[in-house]
C-alpha positions as CSV (number, residue, x, y, z in Angstrom):
1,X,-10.9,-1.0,3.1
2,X,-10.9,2.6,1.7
3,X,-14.8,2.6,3.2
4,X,-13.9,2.4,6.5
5,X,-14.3,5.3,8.5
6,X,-11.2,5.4,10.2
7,X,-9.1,5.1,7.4
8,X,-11.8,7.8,5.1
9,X,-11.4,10.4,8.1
10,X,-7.6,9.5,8.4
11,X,-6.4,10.1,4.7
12,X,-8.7,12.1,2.2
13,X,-7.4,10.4,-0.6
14,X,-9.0,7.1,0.6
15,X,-12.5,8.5,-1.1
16,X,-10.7,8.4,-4.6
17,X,-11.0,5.1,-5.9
18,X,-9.1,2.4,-6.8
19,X,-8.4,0.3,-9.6
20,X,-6.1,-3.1,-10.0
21,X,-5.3,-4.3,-13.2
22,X,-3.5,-7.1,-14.3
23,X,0.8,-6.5,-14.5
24,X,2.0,-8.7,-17.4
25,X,5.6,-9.2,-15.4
26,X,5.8,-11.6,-12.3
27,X,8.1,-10.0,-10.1
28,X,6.5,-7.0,-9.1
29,X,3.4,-5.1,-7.8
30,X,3.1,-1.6,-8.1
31,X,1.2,1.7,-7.9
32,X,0.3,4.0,-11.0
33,X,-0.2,7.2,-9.3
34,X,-1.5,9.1,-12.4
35,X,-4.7,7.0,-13.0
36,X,-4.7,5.2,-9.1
37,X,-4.1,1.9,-10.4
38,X,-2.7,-1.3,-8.3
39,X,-0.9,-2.9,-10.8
40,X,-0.7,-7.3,-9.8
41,X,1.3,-9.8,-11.8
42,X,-2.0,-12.5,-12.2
43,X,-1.9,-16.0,-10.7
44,X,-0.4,-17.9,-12.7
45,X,1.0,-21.9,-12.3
46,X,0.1,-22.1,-8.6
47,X,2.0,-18.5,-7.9
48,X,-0.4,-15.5,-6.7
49,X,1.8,-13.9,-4.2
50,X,1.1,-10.1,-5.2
51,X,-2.4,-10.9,-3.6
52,X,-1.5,-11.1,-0.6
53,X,-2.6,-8.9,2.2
54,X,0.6,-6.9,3.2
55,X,1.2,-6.3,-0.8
56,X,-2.4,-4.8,-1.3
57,X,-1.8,-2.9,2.0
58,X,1.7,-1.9,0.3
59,X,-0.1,-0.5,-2.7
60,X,-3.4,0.9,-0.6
61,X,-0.5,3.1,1.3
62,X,1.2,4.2,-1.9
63,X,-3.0,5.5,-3.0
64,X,-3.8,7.4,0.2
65,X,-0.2,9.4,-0.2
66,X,-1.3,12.7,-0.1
67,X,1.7,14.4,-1.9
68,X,1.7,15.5,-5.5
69,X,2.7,12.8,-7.4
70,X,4.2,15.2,-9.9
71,X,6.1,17.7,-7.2
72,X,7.0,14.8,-4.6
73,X,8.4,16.1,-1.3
74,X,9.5,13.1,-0.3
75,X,10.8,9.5,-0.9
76,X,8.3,7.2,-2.1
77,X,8.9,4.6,0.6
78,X,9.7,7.5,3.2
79,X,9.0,7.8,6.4
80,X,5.5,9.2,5.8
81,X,4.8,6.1,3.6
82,X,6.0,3.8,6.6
83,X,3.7,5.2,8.8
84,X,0.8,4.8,6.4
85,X,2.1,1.3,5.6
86,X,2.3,0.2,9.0
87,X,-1.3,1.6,10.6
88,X,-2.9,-0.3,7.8
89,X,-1.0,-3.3,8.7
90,X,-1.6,-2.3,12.6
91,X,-5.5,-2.3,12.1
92,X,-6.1,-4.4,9.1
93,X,-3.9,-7.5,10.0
94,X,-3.5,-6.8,13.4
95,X,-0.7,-5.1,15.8
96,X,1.7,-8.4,15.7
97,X,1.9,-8.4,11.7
98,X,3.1,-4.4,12.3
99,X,5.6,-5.3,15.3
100,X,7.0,-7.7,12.9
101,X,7.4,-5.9,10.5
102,X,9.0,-3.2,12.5
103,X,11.5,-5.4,14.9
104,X,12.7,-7.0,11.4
105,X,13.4,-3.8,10.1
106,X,11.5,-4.2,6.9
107,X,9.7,-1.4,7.8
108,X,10.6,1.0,10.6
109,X,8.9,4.4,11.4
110,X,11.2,7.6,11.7
C-alpha cells in the first residue's frame, strides 16, 4: 500500500518503510513511531483480529503522520489522523467502509 502512487505523492512518509512485529498482548495493535513498527498481537486459538484491514489501515495512518513524534502538535487520533485514516479506508476498502465509519461516528473528520 505505501507503493502506491497516490498515497507516495500524498504523504512523504509513505517512502519510509514499515515493519510489523509480533505484540505479545492480545488486546491491542499499535504503532512504534521511533523505529516505524506495527506492532500485532499474533493469531492465536482461532483469534487474528489485529489483521484485519481497517486495523493495518489504523496503523498505516499512525506511519504516514508527518508530525514529529517527539514535538507532537497535535492529538494522536486528531483530526489530521482521521483524515488520513479515512482516505485510506475511502480508497483501499472502498467509499462505503469510510461512510460507515463516519455516519457511526467512530471516526468523523473535523
Amino acid at each position: 500500500m505505501l507503493a502506491l502512487n497516490w498515497v507516495r505523492e500524498r504523504w512523504s512518509r509513505a517512502a519510509l518503510p514499515v515493519r510489523v512485529r509480533a505484540r505479545s498482548g492480545n488486546t491491542a495493535a499499535h504503532y512504534e513511531s521511533d523505529c516505524a513498527t506495527i506492532a500485532l498481537p499474533v493469531h492465536r486459538g482461532n483469534q487474528a483480529w489485529a489483521f484485519r484491514e481497517l486495523v493495518v489501515l489504523h496503523e498505516l495512518a499512525h506511519h504516514l503522520d508527518p508530525q514529529d513524534p517527539d514535538d507532537p502538535t497535535e492529538p494522536a487520533h486528531g483530526p489530521a489522523f482521521i483524515d488520513r485514516f479515512l482516505t485510506l479506508v475511502d480508497e483501499i476498502v472502498g467509499p462505503e467502509a469510510a461512510f460507515v465509519l463516519r455516519a457511526s461516528g467512530i471516526a468523523v473528520r473535523e
